[in-house]
Every structure is written in structure tokens, then in C-alpha cells.
N, C-alpha and C positions, 0 to 999 in steps of 0.2 A: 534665777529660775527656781521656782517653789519644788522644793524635794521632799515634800510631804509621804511620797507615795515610797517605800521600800519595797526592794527588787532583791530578794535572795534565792543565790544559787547553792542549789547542792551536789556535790562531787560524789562520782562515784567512781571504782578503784578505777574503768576502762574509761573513764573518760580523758586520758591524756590524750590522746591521738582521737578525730574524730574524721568523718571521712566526708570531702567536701559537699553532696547532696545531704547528709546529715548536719551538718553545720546550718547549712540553709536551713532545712525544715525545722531546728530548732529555735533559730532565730527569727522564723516565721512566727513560729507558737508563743516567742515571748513576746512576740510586737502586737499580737493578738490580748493576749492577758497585759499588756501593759498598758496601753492608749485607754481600751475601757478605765482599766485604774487610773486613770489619770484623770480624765473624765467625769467620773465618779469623785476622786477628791476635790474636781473643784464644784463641784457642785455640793456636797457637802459644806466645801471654806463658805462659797457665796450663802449658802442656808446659815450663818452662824451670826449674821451681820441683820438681826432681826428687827431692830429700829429703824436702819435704814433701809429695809425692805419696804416696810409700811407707812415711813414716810413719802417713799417713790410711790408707792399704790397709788395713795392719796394727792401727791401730786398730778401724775397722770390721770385720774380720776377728775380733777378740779380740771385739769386744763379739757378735758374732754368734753363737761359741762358747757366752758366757754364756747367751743371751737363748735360745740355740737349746735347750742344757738344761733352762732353767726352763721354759720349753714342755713339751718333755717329758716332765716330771716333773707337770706343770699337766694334760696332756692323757692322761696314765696312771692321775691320779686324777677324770678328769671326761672319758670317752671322747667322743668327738663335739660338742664342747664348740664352741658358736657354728655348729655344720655344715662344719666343719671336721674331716678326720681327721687322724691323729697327723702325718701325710706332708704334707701341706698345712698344718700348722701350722708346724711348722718351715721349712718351703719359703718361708713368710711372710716368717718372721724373716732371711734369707738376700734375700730380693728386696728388701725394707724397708728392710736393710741397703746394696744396691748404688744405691738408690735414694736417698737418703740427702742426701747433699752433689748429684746429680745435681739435684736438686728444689728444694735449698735451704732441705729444711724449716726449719734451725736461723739461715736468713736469712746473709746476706754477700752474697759476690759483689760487684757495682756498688754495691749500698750503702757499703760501706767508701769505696770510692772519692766516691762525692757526698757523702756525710759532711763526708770531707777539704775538698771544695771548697767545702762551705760555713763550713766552717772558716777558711780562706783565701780565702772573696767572691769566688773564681772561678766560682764558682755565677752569677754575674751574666752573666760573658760565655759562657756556655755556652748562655744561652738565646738570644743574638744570633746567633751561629755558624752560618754558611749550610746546615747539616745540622739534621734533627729530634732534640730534646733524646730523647724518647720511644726513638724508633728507632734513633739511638745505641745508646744503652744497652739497649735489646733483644735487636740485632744481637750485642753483645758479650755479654748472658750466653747465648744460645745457642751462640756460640761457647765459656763458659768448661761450661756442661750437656753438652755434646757430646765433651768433653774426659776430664769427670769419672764421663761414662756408662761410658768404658772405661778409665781407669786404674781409679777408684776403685769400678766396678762388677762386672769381670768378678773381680778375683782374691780378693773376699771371695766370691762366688758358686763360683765353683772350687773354693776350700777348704769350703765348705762340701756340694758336690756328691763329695768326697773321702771325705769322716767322717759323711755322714749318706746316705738313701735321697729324694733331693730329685724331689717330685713338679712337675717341668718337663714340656714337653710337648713332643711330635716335632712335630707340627705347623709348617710354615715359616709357613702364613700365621696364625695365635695368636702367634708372635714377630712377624709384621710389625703387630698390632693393637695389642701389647703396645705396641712403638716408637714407634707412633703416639699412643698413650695418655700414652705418657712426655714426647711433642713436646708435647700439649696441658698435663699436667700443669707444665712448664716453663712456660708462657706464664699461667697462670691464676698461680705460682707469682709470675715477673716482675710481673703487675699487682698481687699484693697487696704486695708490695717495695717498686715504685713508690711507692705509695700512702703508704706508710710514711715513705717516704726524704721523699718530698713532703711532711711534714707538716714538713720542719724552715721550711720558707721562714716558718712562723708562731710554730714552737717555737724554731727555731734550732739545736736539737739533737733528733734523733729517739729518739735513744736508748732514752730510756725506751719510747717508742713499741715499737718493736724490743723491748726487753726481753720486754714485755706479750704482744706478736702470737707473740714464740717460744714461750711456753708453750702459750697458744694450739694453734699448730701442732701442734705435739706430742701432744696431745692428741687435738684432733679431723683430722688428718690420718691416725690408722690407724697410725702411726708405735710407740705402745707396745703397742698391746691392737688387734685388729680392729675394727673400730667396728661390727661386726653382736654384738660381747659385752656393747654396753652396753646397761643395760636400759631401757625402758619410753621416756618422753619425749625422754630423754638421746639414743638410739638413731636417735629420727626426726630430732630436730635433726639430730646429727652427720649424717646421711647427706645433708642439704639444701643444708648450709655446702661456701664455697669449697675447705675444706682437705682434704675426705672426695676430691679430685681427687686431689691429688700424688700419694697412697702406698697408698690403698684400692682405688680403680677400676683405678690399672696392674695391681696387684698379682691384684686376682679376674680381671681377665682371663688372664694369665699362666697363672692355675693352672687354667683355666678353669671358674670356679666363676658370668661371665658366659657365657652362651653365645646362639647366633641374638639375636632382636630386644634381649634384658639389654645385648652387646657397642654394640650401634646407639646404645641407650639411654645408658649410660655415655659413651662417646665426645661425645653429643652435651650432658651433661649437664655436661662438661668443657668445649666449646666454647663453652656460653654464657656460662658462668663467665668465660669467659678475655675474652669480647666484651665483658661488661659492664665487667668488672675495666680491660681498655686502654681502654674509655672513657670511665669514671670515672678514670682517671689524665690522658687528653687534657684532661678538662673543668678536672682539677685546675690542670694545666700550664700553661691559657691563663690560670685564674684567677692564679697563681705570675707569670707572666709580666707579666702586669696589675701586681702589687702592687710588683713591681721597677722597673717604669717611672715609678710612682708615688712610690716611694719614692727613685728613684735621680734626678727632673726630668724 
């Protein structure tokens, strides 16, 4: 676990005895001041890694060129294809794009890093660690999402609002729904990561796990094909599943292809996802944390 962020306390003579509603509210106040800082440092670490920012731009960029053509050439021979016109098709391919590494769909971020540490059995004392394992690692990828929403978001969007007729919207409040869609799609994103990373405490290695969930993604996040093209059964599932959140639901609001009670809908469709997902990672956590005590005496 990155301990970048220092947490000092200062005593003062009446603080031996403290009285249990004050305990709470001060432990409130540090969980407030601490996650921001957390947050904040890893957003800073992921800003220092400047080569590789810009080589990601540029590849997300290049692939957006590609993916942007064969749309077009898709959607010249099949006009209105999914309810989608030519403009919103490609506008997709461009948001999906900035979207991308923001979301995680191809998974990293904190995974790499717990990977390591259970590689190294420092996974053990990270769950003792007077901070929430969970909320750690929360804290820190909304810090590394928040990072990667603007380096690695805005200038594959740019270029392609350059070389093509990109159906965005003026609307201020459609981009603040949008944002908000993207916060949720984040956090539903994190719990299925979670979940994953968590499975090494039995596997040892999640990897393959990882391997499996990325295809996954891929697929039924909206990430290759809009998931309102696929047909028949295919189509209902995908739209049910956690991963129709990350790159589908931002993306139709954006172009606003949700609108009135659809936008309420989506958002909210996002949020349970995300409730169920961090609680299913809590429950996994305490079960993880159980097995270590067990295992360790």
C-alpha cells in the first residue's frame, strides 16, 4: 500500500481520556481530511509518469482514428444502424475512447499494486493498518480516474472534434450529468476490480481472474459495438450487467440519446451497481481478513 500521504497527530495534555461521541466525531474529521489526501497523492504520483501519459493519449487517439472510420464506413452502409446516426456514431467512438483508461475497463490501476503486495505478504499487514483497506484503495483510484479523465480524455476528444463533425452537446448541465455518470461509472468500475484483486487471498494470484473479467469488459461495457446492436437475448442481458455502466450509460447521456426520467434512470441504475459491488467487496474483505488471522494464529 502507497504511504505517500502522512497523517500526524498532535496531543494535547486532556487528550488521554476522550469521551466516546468524541472519539467518533474526531475520527469522522480525520477520514474526511485523509481520503481527499489520498486521492490527491495519487493523482499527483499518476501526473509524474509524463511519457507515459502521452504516449497513451496518442495511442488512444490513433485507435480512435481507426475505430472512428470503420464506423463510418459501417454506418454508410446501414444508415441509422442501432438508432444511432452517422454523428453519434462516431461521437461514440471518441467518448469510449476518453473514457477508456478513465473507467478502467482493460482493469489496473490499484490492482497492479495489491497484486505486488501479495506477492510480497505485505498484503497481510495492510489489513491491520489503522486505515480502511477498502477505502484506501478507493480513495487512490479516484484520485488516479480524475487524472486520467483529463490527460488521457480531453486530447483523444479534441482530435477527434478536429477531423470529424462530433455530436457533443452545448448544454453545461448534459456535461455536468455526463461527469456524474463517469463518478458512478468509476466506483461500480472499482468494485468489480476489488472483487477480482480479492480473489487472489484464495487464488494467490488473480491473474487469470483479471485476464477473464477483461474480456468480459470489453464486450459487455459498450467499449467495442454499442450494446443496444446486439441482438435479441444478448442485448437484454448486456444492458442488466455491471459493465453496460462504465462506457454505455456515460456515453448515451452525453450524446443525449438518455433524456428526462432515461438520465434519472441510468444514473440510478449505475448507483446500485456500485452499492451492491462495495458491498460485496466489504463482505469479501472481512471474509480475506478472517482467513489471514486464521491462517497467520
Amino acid at each position: 500500500m502507497d504511504t505517500s500521504v502522512e497523517i500526524s497527530v498532535q496531543l494535547r495534555p486532556d487528550d488521554g481520556v476522550r469521551e466516546p461521541d468524541a472519539g467518533r466525531e474526531a475520527g469522522w474529521r480525520g477520514a474526511v481530511r485523509l481520503y481527499p489526501a489520498i486521492a490527491k497523492g495519487a493523482f499527483r504520483r499518476y501526473s509524474t509518469y509524463r511519457a507515459a501519459t502521452v504516449a497513451g493519449a496518442v495511442t488512444n487517439t490513433v485507435f480512435g482514428f481507426i475505430l472512428a472510420y470503420t464506423f463510418l464506413a459501417l454506418w454508410r452502409a446501414r444508415p441509422g444502424l442501432g438508432g444511432y446516426d452517422t454523428a453519434q456514431a462516431v461521437s461514440y467512438i471518441w467518448i469510449s475512447q476518453s473514457l477508456l483508461v478513465t473507467v478502467a475497463v482493460w482493469g489496473g490501476g490499484f490492482q497492479d499494486e495489491v497484486q505486488e503486495r501479495f506477492r510480497s505478504g505485505d498484503i497481510a499487514i495492510d489489513l491491520y493498518r489503522p486505515v480502511d483497506f477498502q477505502g484506501w484503495w478507493l480513495a487512490t483510484d479516484l484520485g488516479r480516474a480524475a487524472f486520467h479523465l483529463f490527460a488521457r480524455g480531453l486530447a483523444p476528444t479534441l482530435a477527434g472534434s478536429l477531423a470529424f463533425d462530433l455530436a457533443l452537446p452545448a448544454d453545461p448541465l448534459v456535461w455536468a450529468l455526463f461527469l456524474l455518470a463517469v463518478l458512478f461509472a468509476v466506483l461500480v468500475s472499482f468494485g468489480l476490480r476489488f472483487l477480482v484483486s480479492l480473489t487472489g487471498f484464495w487464488l494467490h494470484d488473480s491473474e487469470g481472474i483479471r485476464a477473464v473479467t477483461l474480456v468480459v469488459a470489453m464486450f459487455f461495457s459498450g467499449m467495442l459495438l454499442p450494446i443496444g446492436l446486439f441482438p435479441g437475448w444478448l442485448g437484454e442481458l448486456a444492458h442488466v450487467l455491471p459493465w453496460a455502466a462504465l462506457i454505455q450509460i456515460p456515453t448515451d447521456i452525453l450524446l443525449e440519446r438518455r433524456t428526462g426520467f432515461a438520465v434519472l434512470a441510468g444514473l440510478g441504475f449505475q448507483l446500485l451497481w456500485a452499492v451492491l459491488l462495495l458491498a460485496a467487496g466489504r463482505a469479501a474483505q472481512l471474509l480475506a481478513a478472517r482467513k489471514v488471522v486464521v491462517q497467520g494464529g
